[in-house]
Backbone bond lengths (Angstrom), bond angles and torsions (degrees), N, CA, C in turn:
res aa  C-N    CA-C-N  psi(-1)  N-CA   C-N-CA  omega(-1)  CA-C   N-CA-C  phi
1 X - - - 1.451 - - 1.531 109.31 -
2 X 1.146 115.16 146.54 1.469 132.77 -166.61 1.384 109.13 -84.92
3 X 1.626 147.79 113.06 1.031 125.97 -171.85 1.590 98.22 -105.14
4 X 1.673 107.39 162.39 1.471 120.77 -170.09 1.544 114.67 -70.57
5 X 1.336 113.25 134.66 1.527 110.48 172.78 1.650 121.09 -25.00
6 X 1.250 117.03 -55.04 1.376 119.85 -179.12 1.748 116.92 -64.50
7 X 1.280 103.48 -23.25 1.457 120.88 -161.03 2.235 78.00 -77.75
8 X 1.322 102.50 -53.24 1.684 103.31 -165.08 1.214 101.02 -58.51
9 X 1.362 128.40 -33.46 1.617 122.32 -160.58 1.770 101.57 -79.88
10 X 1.349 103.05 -40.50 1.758 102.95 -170.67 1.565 97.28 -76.87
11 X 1.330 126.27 -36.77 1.543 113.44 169.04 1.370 116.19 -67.53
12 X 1.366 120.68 -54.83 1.342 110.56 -140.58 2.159 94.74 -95.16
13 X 1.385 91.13 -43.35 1.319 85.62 -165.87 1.612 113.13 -105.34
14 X 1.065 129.91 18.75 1.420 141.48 172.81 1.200 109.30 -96.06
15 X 1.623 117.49 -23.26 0.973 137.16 -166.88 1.705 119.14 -94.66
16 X 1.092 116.90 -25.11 1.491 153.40 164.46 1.251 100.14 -48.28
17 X 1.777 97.44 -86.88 1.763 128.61 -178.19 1.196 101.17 -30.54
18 X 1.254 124.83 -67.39 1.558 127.01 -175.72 1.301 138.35 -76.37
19 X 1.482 108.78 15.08 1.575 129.87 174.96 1.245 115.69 -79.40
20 X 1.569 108.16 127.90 1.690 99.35 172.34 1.183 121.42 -25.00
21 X 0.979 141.62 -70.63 1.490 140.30 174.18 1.544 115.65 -8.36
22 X 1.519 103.36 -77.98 1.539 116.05 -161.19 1.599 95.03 -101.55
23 X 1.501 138.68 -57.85 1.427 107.58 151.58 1.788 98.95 93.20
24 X 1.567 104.54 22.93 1.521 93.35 174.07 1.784 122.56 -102.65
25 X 0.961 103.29 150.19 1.650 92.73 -174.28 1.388 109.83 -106.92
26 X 1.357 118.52 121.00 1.356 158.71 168.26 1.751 115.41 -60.01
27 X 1.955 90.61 98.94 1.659 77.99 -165.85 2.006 78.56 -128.71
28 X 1.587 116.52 155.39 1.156 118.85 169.22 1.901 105.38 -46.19
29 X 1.503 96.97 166.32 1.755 110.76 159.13 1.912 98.01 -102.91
30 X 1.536 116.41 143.22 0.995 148.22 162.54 1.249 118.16 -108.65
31 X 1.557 115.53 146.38 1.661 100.40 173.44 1.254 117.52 -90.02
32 X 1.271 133.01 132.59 1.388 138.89 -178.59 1.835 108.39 104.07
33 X 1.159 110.36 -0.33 1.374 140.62 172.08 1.733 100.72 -37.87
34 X 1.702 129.05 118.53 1.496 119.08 -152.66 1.846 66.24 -124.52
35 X 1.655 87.69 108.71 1.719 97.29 157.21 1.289 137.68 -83.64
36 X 1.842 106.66 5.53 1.474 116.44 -160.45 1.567 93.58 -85.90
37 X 1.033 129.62 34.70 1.732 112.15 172.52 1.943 89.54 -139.18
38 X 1.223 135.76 -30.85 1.051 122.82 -153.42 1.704 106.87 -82.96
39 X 1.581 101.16 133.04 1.766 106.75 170.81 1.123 104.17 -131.33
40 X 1.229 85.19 141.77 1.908 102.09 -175.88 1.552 129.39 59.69
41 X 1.615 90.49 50.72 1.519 112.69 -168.81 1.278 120.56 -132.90
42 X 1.388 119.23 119.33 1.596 116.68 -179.72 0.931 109.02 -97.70
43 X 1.595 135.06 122.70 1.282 125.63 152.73 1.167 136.41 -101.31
44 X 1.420 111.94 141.92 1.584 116.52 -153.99 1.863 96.59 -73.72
45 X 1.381 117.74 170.02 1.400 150.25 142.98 2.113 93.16 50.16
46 X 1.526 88.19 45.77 1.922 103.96 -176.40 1.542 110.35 -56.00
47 X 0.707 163.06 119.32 1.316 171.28 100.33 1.127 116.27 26.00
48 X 1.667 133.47 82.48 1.353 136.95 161.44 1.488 134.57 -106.44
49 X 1.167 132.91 -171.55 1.887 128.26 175.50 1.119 104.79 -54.21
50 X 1.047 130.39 -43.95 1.243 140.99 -127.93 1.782 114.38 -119.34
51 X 1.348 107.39 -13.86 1.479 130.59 172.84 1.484 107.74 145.33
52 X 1.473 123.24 -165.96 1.109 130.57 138.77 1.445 133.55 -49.24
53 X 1.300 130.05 128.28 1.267 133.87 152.12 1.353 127.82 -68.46
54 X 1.477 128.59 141.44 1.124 133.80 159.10 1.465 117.95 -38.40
55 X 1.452 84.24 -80.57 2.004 81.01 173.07 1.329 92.26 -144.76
56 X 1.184 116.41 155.90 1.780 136.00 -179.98 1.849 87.16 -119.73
57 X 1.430 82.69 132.98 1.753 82.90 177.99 2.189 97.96 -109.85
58 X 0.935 93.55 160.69 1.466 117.15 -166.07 1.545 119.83 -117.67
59 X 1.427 137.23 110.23 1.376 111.76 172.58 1.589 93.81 -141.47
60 X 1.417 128.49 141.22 1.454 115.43 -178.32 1.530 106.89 78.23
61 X 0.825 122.99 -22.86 1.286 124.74 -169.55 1.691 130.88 96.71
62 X 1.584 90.61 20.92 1.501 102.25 172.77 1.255 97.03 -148.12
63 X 1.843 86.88 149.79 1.431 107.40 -169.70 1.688 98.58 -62.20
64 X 1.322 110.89 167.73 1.636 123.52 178.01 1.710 98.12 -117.77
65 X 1.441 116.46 92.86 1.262 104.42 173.94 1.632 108.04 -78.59
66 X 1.682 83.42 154.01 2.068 82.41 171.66 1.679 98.33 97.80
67 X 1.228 133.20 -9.09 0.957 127.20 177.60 1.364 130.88 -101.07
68 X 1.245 121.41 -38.23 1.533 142.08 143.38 1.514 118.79 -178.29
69 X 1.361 101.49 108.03 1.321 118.73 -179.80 1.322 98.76 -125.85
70 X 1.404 128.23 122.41 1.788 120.43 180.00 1.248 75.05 -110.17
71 X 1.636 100.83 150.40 1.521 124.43 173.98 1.421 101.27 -115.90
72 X 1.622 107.89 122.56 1.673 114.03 173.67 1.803 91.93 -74.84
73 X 1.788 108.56 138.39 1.549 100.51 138.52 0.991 150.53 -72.88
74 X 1.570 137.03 150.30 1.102 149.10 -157.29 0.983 95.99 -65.58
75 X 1.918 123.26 138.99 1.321 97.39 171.37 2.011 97.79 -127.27
């Protein structure tokens, strides 16, 4: 059985993020949301041109493009 996109992200890759290893904390996107303080923070369903993001990761207070940003399509 096929599990749902959201179902893969909270298993497979929420699950990742939050491993000793990588150790990032997973907080929703809000609008008006001030990213200039957050490090080592992914936020889910981020707000871009182009749609929502999966997660926009954060360190310093800027996003890290190129690192993992899944882009939902437009639908």
């Amino acid at each position: 059985m096929t599990e749902s996109e959201k179902v893969t992200r909270k298993k497979r890759i929420d699950t990742r993020l939050k491993s000793a290893l990588l150790n990032w904390n997973i907080i929703p996107w809000t609008e008006g949301m001030d990213t200039s303080a957050l490090n080592a923070h992914a936020v889910e369903e981020y707000s871009t041109e182009s749609g929502p993001a999966d997660y926009a990761l954060f360190v310093k207070g800027r996003s890290r493009d190129g690192f993992l940003v899944l882009l939902k399509p437009k639908s």
